[in-house]
DRENDO-1510 file (C-alpha; in Angstrom, 1 decimal, always signed):
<recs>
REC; n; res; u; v; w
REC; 1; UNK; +1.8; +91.6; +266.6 .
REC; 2; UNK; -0.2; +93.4; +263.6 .
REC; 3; UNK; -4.1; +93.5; +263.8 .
REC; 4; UNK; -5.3; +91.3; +261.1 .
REC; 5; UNK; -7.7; +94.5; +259.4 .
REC; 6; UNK; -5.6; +95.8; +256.7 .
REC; 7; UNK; -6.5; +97.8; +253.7 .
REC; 8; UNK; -7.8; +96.5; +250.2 .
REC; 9; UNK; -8.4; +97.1; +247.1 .
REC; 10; UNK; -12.2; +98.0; +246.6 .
REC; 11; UNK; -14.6; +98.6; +243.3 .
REC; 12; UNK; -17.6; +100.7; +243.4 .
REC; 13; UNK; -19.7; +101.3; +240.2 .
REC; 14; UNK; -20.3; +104.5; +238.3 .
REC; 15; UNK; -23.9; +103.7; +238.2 .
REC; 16; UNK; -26.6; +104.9; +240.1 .
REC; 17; UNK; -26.0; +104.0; +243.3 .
REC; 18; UNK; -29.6; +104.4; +244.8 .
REC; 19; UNK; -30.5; +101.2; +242.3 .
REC; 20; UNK; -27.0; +99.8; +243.1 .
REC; 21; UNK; -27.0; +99.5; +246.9 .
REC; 22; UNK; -29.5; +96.5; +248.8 .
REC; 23; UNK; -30.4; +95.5; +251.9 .
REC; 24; UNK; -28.4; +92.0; +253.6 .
REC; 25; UNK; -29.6; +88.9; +252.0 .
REC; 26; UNK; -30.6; +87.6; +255.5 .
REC; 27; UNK; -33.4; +90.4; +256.3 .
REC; 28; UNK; -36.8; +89.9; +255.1 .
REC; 29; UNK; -36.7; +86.2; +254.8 .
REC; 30; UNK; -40.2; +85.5; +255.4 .
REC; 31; UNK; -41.0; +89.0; +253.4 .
REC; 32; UNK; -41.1; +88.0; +249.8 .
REC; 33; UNK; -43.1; +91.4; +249.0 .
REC; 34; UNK; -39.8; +93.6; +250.1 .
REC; 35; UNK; -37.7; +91.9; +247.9 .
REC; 36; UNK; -40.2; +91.5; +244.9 .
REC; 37; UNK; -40.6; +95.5; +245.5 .
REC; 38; UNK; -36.7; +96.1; +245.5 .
REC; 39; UNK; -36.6; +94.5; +242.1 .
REC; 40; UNK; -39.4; +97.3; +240.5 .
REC; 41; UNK; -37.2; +99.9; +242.1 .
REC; 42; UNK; -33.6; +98.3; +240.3 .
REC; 43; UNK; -35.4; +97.6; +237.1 .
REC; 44; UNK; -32.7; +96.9; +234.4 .
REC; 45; UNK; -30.1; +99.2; +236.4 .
REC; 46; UNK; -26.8; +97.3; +237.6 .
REC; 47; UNK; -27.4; +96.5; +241.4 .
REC; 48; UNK; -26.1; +94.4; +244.0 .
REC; 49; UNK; -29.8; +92.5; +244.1 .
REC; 50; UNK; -28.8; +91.1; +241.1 .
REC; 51; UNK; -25.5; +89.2; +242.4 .
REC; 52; UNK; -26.5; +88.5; +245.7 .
REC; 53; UNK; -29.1; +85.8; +246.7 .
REC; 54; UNK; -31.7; +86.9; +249.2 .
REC; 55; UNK; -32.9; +84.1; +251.9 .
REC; 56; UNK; -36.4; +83.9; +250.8 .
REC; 57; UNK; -35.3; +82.4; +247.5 .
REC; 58; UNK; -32.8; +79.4; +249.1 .
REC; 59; UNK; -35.8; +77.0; +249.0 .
REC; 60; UNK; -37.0; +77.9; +245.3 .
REC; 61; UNK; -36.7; +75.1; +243.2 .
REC; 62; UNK; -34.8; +77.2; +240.7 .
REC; 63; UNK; -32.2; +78.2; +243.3 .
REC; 64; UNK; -29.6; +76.3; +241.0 .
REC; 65; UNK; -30.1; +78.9; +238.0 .
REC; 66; UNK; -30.0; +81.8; +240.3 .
REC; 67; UNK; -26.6; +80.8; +241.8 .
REC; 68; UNK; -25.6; +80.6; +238.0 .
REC; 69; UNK; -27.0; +83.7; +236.8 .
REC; 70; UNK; -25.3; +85.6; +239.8 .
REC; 71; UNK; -21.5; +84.9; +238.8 .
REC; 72; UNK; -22.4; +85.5; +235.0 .
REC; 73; UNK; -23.7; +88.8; +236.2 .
REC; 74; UNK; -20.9; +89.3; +238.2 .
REC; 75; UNK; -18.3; +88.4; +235.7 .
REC; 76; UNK; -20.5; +90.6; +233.0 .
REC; 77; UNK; -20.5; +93.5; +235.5 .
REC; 78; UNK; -16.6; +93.0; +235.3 .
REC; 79; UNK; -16.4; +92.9; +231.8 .
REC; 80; UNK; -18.3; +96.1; +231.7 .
REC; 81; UNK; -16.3; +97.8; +233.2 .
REC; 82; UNK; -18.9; +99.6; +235.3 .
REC; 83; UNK; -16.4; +99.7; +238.6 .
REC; 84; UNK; -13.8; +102.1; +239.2 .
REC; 85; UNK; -10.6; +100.6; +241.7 .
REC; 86; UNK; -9.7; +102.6; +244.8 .
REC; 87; UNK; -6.2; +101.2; +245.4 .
REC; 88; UNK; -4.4; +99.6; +249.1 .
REC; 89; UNK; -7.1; +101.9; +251.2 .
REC; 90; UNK; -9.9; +101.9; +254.1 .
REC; 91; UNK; -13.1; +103.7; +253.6 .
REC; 92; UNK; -14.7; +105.6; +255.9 .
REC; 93; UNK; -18.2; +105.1; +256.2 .
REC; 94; UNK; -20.9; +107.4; +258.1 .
REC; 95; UNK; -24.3; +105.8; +257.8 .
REC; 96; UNK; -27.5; +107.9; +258.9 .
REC; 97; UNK; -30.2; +105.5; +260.5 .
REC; 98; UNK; -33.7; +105.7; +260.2 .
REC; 99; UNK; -33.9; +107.5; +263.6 .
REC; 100; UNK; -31.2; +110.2; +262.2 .
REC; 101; UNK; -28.3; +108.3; +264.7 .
REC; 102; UNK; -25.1; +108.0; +262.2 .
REC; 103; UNK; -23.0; +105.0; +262.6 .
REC; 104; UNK; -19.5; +105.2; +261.9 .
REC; 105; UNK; -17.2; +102.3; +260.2 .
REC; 106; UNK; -14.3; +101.5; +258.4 .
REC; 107; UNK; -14.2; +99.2; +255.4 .
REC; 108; UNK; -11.5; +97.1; +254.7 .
REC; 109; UNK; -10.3; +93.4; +254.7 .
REC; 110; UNK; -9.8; +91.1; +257.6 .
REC; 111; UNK; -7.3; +87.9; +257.1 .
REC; 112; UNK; -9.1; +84.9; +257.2 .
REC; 113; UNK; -6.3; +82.8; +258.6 .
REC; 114; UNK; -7.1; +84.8; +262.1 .
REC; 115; UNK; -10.7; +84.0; +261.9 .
REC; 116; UNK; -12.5; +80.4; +262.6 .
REC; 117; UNK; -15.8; +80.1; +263.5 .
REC; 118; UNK; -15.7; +77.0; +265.8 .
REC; 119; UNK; -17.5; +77.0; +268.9 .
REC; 120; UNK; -14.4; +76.7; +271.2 .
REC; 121; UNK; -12.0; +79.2; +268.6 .
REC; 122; UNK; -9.5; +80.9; +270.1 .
REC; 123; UNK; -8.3; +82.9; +267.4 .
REC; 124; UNK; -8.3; +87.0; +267.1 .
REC; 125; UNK; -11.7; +87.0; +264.7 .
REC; 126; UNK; -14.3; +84.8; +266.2 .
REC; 127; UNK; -18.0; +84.4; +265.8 .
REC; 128; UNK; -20.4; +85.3; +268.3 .
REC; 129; UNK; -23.2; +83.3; +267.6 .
REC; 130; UNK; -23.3; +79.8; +267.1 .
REC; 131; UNK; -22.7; +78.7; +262.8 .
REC; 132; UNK; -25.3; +76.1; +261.5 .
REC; 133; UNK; -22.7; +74.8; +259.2 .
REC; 134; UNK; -26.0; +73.6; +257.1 .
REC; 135; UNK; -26.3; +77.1; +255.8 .
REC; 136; UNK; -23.1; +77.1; +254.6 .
REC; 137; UNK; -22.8; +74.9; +251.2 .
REC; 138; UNK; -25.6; +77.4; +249.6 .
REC; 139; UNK; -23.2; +80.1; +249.7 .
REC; 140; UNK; -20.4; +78.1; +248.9 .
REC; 141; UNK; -22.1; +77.2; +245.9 .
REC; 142; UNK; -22.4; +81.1; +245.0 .
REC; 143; UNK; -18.8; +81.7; +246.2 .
REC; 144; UNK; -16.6; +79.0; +244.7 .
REC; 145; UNK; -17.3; +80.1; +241.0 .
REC; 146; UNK; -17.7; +84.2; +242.1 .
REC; 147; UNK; -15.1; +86.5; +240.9 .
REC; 148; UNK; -15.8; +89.3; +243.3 .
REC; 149; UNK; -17.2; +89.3; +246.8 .
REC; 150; UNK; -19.8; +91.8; +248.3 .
REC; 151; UNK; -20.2; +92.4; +252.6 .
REC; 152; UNK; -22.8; +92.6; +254.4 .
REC; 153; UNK; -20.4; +91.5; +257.0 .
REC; 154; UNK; -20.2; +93.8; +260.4 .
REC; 155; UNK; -17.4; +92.9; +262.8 .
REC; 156; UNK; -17.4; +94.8; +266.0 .
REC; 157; UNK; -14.2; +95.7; +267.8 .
REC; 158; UNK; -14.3; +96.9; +271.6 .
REC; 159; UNK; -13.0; +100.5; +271.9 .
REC; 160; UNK; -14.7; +102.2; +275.1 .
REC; 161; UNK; -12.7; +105.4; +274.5 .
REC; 162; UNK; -13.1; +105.4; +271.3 .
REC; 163; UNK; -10.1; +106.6; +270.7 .
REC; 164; UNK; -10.0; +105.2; +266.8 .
REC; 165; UNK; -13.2; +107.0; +265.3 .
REC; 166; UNK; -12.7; +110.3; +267.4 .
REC; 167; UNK; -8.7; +110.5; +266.0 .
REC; 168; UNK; -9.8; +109.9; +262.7 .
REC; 169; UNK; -12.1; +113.1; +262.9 .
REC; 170; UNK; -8.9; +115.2; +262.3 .
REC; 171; UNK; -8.2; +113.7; +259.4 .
REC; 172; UNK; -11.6; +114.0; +257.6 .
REC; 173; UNK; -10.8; +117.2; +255.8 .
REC; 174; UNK; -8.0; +115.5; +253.8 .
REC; 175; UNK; -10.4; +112.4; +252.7 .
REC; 176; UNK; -12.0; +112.3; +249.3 .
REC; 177; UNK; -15.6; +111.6; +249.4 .
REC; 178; UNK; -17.0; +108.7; +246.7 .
REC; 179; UNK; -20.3; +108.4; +247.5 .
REC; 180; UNK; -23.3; +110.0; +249.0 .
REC; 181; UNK; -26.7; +108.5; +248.7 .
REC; 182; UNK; -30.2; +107.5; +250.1 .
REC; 183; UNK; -31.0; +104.4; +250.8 .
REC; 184; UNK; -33.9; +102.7; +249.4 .
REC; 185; UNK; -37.0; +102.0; +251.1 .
REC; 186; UNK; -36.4; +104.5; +253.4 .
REC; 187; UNK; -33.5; +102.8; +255.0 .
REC; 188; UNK; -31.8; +106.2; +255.8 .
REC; 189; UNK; -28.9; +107.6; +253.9 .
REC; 190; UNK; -24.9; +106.8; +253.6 .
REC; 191; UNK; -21.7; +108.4; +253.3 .
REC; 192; UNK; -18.2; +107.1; +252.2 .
REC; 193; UNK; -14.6; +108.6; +252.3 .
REC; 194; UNK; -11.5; +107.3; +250.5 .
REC; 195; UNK; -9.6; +107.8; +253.6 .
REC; 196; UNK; -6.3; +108.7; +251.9 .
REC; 197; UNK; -2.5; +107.7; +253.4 .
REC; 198; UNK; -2.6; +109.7; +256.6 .
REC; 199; UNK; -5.6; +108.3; +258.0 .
REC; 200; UNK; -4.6; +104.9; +256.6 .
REC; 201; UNK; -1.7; +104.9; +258.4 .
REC; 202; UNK; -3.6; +106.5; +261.8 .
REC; 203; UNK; -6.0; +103.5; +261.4 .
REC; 204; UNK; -3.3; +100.5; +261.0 .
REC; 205; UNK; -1.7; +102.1; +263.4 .
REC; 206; UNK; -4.3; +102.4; +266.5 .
REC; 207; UNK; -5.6; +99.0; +265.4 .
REC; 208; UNK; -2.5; +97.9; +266.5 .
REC; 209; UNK; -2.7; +99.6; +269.6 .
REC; 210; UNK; -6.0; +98.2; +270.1 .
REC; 211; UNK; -4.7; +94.5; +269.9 .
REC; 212; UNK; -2.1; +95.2; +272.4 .
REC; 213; UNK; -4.6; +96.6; +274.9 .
REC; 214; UNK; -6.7; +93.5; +274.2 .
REC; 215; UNK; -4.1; +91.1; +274.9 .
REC; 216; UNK; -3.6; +92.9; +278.0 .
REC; 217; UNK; -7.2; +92.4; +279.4 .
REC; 218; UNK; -7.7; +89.0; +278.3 .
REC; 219; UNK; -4.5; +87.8; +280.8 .
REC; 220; UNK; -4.9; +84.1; +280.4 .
REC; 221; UNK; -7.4; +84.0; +278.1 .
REC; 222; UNK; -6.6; +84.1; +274.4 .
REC; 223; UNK; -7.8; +87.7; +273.6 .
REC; 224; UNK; -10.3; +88.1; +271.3 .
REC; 225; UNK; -10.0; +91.5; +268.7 .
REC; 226; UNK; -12.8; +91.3; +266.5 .
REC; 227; UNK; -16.2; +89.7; +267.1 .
REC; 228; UNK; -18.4; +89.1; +264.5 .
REC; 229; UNK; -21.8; +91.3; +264.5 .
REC; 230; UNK; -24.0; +90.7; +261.8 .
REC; 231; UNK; -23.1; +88.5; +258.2 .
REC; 232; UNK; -21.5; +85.5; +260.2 .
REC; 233; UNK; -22.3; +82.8; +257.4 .
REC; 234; UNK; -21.1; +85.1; +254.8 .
REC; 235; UNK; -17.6; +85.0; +256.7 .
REC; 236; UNK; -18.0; +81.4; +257.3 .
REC; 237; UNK; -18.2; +80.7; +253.9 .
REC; 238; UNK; -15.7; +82.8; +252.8 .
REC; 239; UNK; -12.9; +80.8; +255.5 .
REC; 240; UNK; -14.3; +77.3; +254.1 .
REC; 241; UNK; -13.7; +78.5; +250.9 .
REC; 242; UNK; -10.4; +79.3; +251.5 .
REC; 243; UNK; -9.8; +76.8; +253.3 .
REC; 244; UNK; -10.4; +74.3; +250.0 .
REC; 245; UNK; -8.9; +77.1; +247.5 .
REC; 246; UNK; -5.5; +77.3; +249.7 .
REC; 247; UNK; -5.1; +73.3; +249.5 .
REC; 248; UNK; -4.0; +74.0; +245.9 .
REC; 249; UNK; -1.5; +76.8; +246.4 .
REC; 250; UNK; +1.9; +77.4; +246.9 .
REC; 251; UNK; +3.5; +78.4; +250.1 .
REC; 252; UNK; +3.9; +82.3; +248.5 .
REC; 253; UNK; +0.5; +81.9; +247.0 .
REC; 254; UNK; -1.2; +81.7; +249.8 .
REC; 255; UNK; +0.1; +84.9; +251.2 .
REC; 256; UNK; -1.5; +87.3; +249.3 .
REC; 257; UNK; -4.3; +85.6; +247.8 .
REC; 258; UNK; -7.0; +88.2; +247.1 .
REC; 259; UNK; -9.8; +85.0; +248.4 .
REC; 260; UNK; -7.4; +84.7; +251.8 .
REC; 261; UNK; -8.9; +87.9; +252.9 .
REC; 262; UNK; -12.7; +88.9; +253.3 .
REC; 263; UNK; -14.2; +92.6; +252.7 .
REC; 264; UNK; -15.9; +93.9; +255.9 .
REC; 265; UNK; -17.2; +96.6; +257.5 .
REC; 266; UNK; -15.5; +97.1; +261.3 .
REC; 267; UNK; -17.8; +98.8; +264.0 .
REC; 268; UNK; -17.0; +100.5; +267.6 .
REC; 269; UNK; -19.3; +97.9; +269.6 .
REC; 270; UNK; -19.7; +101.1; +272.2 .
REC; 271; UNK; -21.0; +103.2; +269.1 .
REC; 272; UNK; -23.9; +105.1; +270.5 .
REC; 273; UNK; -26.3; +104.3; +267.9 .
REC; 274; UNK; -25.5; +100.7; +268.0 .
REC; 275; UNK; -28.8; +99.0; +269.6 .
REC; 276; UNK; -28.5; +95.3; +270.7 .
REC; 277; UNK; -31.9; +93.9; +269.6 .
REC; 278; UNK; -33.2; +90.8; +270.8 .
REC; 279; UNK; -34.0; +88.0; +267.8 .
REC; 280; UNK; -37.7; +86.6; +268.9 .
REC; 281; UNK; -38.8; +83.0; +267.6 .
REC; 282; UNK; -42.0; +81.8; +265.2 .
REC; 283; UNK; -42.6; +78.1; +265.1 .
REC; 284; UNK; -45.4; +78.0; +262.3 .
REC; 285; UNK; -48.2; +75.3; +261.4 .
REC; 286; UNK; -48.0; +74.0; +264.9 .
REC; 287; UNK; -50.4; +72.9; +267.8 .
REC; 288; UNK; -49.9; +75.4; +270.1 .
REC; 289; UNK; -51.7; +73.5; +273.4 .
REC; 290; UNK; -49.1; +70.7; +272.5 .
REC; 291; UNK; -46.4; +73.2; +272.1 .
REC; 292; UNK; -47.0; +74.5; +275.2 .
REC; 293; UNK; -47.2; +71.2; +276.7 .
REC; 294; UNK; -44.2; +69.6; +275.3 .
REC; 295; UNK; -42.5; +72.9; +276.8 .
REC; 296; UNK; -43.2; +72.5; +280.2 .
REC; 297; UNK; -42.3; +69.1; +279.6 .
REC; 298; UNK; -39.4; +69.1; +278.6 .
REC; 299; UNK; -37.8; +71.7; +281.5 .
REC; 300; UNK; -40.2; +69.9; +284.3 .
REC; 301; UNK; -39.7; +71.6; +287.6 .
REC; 302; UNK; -36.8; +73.8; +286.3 .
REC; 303; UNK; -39.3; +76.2; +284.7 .
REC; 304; UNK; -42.0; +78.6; +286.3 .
REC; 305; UNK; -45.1; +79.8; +284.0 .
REC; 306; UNK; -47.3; +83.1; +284.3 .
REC; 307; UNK; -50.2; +84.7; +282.8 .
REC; 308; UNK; -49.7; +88.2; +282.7 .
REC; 309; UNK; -48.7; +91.2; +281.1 .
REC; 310; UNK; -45.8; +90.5; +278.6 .
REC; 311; UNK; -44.0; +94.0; +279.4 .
REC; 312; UNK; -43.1; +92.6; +282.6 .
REC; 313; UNK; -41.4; +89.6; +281.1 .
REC; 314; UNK; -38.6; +87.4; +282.7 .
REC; 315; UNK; -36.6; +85.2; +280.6 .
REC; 316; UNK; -39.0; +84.4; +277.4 .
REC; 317; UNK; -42.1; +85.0; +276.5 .
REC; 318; UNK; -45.0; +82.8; +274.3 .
REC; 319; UNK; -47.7; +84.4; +272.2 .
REC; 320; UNK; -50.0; +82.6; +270.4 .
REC; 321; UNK; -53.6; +83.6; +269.3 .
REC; 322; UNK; -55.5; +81.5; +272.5 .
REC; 323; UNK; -52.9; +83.6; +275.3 .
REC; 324; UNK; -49.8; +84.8; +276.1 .
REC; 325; UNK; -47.2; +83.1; +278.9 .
REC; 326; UNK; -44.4; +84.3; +280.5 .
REC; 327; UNK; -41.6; +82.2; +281.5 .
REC; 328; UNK; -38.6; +82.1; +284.4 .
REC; 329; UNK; -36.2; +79.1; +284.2 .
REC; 330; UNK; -34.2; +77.5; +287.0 .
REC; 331; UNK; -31.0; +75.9; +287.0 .
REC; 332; UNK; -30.8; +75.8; +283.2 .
REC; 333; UNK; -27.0; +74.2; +283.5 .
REC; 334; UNK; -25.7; +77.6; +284.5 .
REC; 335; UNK; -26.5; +79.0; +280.2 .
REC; 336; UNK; -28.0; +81.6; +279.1 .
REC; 337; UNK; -32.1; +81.2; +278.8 .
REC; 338; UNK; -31.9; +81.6; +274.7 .
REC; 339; UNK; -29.3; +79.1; +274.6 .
REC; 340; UNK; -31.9; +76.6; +276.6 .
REC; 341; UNK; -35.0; +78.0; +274.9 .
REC; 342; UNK; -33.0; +77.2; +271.5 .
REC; 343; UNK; -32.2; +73.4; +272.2 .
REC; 344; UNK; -36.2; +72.8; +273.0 .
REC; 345; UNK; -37.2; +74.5; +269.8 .
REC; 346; UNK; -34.6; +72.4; +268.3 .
REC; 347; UNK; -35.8; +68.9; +270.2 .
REC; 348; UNK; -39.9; +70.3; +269.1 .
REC; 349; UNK; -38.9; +70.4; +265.8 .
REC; 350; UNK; -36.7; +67.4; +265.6 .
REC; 351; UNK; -39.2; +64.9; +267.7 .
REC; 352; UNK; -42.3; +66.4; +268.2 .
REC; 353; UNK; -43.7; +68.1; +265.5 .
REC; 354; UNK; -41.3; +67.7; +262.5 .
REC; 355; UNK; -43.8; +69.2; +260.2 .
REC; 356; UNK; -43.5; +72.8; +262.3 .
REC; 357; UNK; -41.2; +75.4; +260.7 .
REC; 358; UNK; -39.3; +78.0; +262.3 .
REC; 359; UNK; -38.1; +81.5; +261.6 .
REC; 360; UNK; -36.1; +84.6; +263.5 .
REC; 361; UNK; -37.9; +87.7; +263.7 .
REC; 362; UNK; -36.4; +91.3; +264.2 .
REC; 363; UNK; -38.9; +93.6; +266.0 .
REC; 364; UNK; -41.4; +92.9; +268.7 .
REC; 365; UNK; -44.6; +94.1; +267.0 .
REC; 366; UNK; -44.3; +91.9; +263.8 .
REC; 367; UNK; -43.0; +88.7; +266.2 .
REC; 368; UNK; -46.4; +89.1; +268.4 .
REC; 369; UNK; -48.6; +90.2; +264.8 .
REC; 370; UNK; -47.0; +86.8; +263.5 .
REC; 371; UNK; -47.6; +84.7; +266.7 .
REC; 372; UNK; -51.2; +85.7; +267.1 .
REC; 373; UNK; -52.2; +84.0; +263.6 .
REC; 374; UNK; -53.8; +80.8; +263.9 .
REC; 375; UNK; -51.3; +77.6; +264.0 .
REC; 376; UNK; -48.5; +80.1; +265.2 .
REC; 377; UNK; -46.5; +80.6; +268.4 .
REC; 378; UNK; -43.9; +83.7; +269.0 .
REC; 379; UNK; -41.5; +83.0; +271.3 .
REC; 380; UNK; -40.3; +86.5; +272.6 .
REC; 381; UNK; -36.6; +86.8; +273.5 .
REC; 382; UNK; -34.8; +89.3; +275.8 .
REC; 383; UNK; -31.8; +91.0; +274.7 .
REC; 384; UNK; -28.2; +91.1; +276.2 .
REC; 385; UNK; -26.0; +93.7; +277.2 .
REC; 386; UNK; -23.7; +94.7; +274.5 .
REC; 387; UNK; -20.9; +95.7; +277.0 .
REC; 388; UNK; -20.7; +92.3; +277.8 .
REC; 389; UNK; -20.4; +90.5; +274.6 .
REC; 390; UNK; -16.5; +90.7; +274.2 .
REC; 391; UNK; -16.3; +89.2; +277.9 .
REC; 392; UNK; -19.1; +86.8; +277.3 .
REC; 393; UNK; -17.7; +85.2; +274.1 .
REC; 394; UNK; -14.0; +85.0; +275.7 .
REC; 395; UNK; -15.4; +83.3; +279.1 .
REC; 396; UNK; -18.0; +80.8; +277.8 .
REC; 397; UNK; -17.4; +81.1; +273.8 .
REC; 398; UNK; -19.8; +81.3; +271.2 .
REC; 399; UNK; -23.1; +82.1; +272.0 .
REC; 400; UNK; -26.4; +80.1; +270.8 .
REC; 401; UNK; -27.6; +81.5; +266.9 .
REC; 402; UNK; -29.7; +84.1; +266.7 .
REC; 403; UNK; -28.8; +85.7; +270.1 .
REC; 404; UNK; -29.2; +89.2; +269.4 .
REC; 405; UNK; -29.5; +91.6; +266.5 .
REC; 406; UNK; -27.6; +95.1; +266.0 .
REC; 407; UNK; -30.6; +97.4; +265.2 .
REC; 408; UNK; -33.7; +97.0; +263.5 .
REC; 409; UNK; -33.7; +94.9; +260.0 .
REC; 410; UNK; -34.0; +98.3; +257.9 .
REC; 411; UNK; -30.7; +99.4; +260.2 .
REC; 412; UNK; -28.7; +96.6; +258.6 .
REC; 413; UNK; -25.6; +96.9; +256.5 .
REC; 414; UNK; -26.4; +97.7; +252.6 .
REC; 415; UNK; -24.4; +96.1; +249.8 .
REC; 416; UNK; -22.0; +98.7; +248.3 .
REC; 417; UNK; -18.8; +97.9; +247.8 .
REC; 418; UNK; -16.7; +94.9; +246.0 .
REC; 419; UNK; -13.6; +93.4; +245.6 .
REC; 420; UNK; -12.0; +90.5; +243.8 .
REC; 421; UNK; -11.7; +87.2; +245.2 .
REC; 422; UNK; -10.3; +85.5; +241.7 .
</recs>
């Protein structure tokens, strides 16, 4: 059976790609400053910001006109002519994080028809954290009229030897290298390689491989190849949108498709500089004494509550500006403590206080700066162990949104390349 990663066609501008290249549209949602600062730095160059929709904006009231104004630029940045095509190939990717780690992928497309995000999927590309299919009709909206799509998508594959990224070192020499920039806003800095047709043909190859080892672990259980990392609804939203394109092909149409298959970037999960963060809660505009009430509440004698030090946490954490709590649950149903944690934020908000708004926060200093303002409460989250994830998401399926986070928010994946989708 063929791993469903295969190369692609993919565009990359002639402009300046400092101006070009953007953080994910799902980091800095409650930081309208960063992005309002990303646009000085772009000023009238070409960039990604400009066909991309950052999360802060989705509740504007002129969201409508900025969906419009993205394909025009897109289709404009077509017409232009300001990409050049790097033919049926992979890119190499080397990115150098803020802490000087590099992180090594491999760009190319995945075939949607392997992929479904449902929580009890058994298919080869599966989600690891739960979809909330209500942020999917946005980016539909942007995505249905788009001629080109841009990833921040990051799908991890489980290689312990990693035997794929240390054979590709041998053919390094023989790659052509297209770009080599810093990253703005002192994100760190990036390298790509046209791989060329030895390496492609090395990576097909030992993708392969890797599926048949897979296959082999899993036994019983349908085996799972690639797990999605980071840019989940991006993915979703490209499937559902093939999903209603491929309604109105042909049979042969639908093979090869250019909107059947989604540009990504693929990741060794056991990649050294690939730190599992947790994702900490803020529920904002709330009583906290009634939060914390309706809390202990709701998981009655199932729940154990402490004052103390909140380095020495157990399962979750509050902070508020009146004190801090940490908290051990009992016999939560045999899940995980975020995925009970999560379904009494969601009953808070739902029943209790349906006024409240929440938010996911990367980074434990801003979650406890954010929870210590008045009418806030941070609910700090504990992270899981990466090894696991594979095992975890085969065993008990998806996991609850907003598990974890790979990295820091300025570690993210950067909008660089392209391809067509029309």
């Amino acid at each position: 059976m063929k791993a469903p990663f295969y190369p692609a066609n993919i565009l990359l501008p002639k402009t300046d790609l400092e101006k070009w290249s953007v953080i994910a549209c799902d980091q800095y949602t409650s930081d309208i400053a960063y992005w309002q600062d990303a646009e000085k730095i772009v000023g009238d160059a070409p960039s990604t910001l400009k066909i991309t929709l950052p999360e802060v904006y989705l509740e504007c009231d002129d969201v409508d006109s900025r969906v419009d104004r993205i394909n025009e630029t897109m289709q404009r940045y077509l017409d232009e002519g300001i990409f050049n095509e790097y033919k049926n190939t992979f890119i190499y990717i080397e990115r150098t994080l803020r802490s000087d780690n590099v992180r090594q992928g491999i760009v190319g497309v995945v075939d949607l028809e392997e992929y479904d995000f449902a929580p009890d999927s058994t298919s080869m590309i599966r989600a690891t954290e739960k979809t909330v299919t209500e942020r999917i009709p946005p980016r539909v909206k942007i995505r249905r009229n788009a001629p080109l799509e841009l990833p921040h998508i990051m799908i991890l594959f489980d290689d312990p030897g990693n035997v794929i990224f240390s054979g590709l070192e041998k053919f390094k020499t023989q790659m052509h290298k297209i770009y080599d920039f810093k990253l703005m806003k002192n994100s760190g800095y990036i390298s790509g390689w046209d791989v060329g047709d030895a390496a492609k043909e090395f990576i097909e190859k030992e993708f392969d491989a890797l599926l048949s080892r897979t296959e082999a672990h899993a036994g019983e259980k349908a085996p799972i190849l690639f797990a999605v990392g980071d840019g989940n609804h991006s993915l979703a939203t490209a499937k559902t949108c093939w999903e209603e394109l491929k309604k109105t092909l042909s049979e042969e149409e639908r093979k090869c498709h250019p909107a059947r298959f989604a540009l990504a970037e693929v990741v060794n999960i056991h990649d050294t500089s690939l730190n599992f963060e947790p994702v900490h809660r803020i529920i904002y505009g709330t009583d906290t004494a009634m939060f914390r009430e309706e809390l202990l509440k709701y998981f009655g004698e199932t729940i154990k509550e402490d004052v103390c030090d909140i380095d020495e946490f157990n399962d979750f954490v509050t902070v508020s500006e009146e004190n801090d709590h940490v908290y051990e649950l009992f016999n939560a149903d045999s899940k995980l403590p975020i995925a009970s944690v999560q379904e009494f934020l969601d009953y808070y908000l739902k029943n209790v206080d349906t006024e409240a708004k929440i938010d996911y926060i990367h980074g434990d200093g801003v979650a406890i700066e954010l929870g210590k303002k008045p009418g806030n409460i941070a609910i700090l989250m504990p992270s899981i162990s990466k090894s696991d994830l594979f095992d975890m998401v085969m065993l008990v399926g998806v996991l609850p949104r907003k598990t974890f986070s790979m990295g820091e928010a300025d570690d993210k994946r950067f909008y660089v390349e392209a391809k067509k989708i029309k």
